[in-house]
N, C-alpha and C positions, 0 to 999 in steps of 0.2 A: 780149529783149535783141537789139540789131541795130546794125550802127556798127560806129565804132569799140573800144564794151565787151566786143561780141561778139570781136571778133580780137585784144584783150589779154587776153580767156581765156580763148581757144583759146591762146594761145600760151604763157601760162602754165602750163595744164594740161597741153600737149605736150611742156614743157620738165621734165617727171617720165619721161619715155622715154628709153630708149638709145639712139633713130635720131626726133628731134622729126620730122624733116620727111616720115619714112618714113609717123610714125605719123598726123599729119596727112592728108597724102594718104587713108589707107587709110581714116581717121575718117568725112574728108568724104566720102567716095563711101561710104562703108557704110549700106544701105538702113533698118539698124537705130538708126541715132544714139546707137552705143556705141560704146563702144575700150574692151578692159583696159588699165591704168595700174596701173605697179606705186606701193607706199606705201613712205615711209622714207624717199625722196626729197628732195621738196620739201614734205611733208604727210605723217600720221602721217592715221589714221580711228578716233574713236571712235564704234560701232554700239551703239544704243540700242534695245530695244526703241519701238515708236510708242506706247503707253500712256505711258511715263516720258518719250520725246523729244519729243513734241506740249506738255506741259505746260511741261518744262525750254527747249524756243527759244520759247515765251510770255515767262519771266523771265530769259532771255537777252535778248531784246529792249528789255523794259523795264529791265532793267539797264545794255547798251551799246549800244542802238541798232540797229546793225546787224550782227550777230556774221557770220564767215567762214561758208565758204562748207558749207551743209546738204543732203543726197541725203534723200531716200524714195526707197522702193519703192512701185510701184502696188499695191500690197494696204494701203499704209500700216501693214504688220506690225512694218519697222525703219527707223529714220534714222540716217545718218550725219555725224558732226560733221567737220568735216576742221580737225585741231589741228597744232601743232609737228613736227615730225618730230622722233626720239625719245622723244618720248611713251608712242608705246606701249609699250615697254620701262620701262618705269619705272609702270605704271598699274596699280593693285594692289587698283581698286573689283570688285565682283562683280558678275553682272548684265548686264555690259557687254562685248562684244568689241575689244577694242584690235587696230588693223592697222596692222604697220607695216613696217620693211624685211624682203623675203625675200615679202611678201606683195602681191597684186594685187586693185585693185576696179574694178567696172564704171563707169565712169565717161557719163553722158551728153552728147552735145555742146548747148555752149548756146545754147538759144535754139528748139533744135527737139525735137520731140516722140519720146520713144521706149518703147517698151512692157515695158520693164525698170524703168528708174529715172528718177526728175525730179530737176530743181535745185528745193528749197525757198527756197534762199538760193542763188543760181548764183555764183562766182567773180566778182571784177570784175577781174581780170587784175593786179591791185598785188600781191596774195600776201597781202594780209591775211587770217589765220587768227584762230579764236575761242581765246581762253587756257585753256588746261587748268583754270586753278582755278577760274577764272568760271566753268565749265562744271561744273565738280563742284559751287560751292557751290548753281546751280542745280540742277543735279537732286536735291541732298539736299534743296530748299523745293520740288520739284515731288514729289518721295516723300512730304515728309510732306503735301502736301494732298492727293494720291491715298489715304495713310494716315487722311484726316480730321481729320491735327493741325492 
């Protein structure tokens, strides 16, 4: 990502901070291409195991195309969905960690490489998120083929 897409999500995702321009700053010059960002903001994070979340943004995608914006981790252990804010308050699946306000994730800056977490789906700076339900009815068709059904 580079352009223009790049800096409508960075600006996006800085616009989840108490101080955006502080936290920019400190973003870009950190050698890590991380920043914590708090959730509850502008986005809610549903954490998925990578076994259930590698299958569910399969029939995510074949569903709507291009769903909001998706984290791994480099072990590819967890993924995260970045949904609604409020969300997580109200998310009642098991399995799953819901993050939302009160709570902070490591967020990578996009476009550059960091040895924490990747964009799977990076932000394209409009705010588009993936829908709660589409998200649930996907990982109930990604359980049942991991289950064999």
């Amino acid at each position: 990502m580079g352009g223009a897409g790049s800096r409508s999500a960075i600006e996006w995702l800085v616009s989840a901070a108490d101080d955006p321009d502080g936290c920019r700053f400190e973003w870009e010059r950190n050698p890590l291409g991380i920043s914590l960002l708090p959730a509850g903001r502008v986005w809610d994070v549903l954490i998925l195991s990578g076994e259930l979340g590698y299958p569910t943004l399969d029939i995510l995608t074949r569903l709507m195309g291009r769903p909001g914006p998706v984290l791994a981790d480099f072990g590819d252990s967890r993924m995260g969905f970045f949904v609604p804010p409020g969300t997580a308050g109200r998310w009642l699946g098991t399995g799953v960690r819901a993050v939302g306000r009160g709570t902070w994730i490591v967020v990578p800056y996009p476009g550059r490489p960091s040895g924490a977490v990747r964009w799977l789906i990076p932000p394209d700076g409009t705010g588009y998120l993936t829908d709660p339900v589409l998200l649930e009815l996907a990982m109930h068709e990604a359980a049942a083929q991991l289950a064999g059904g």
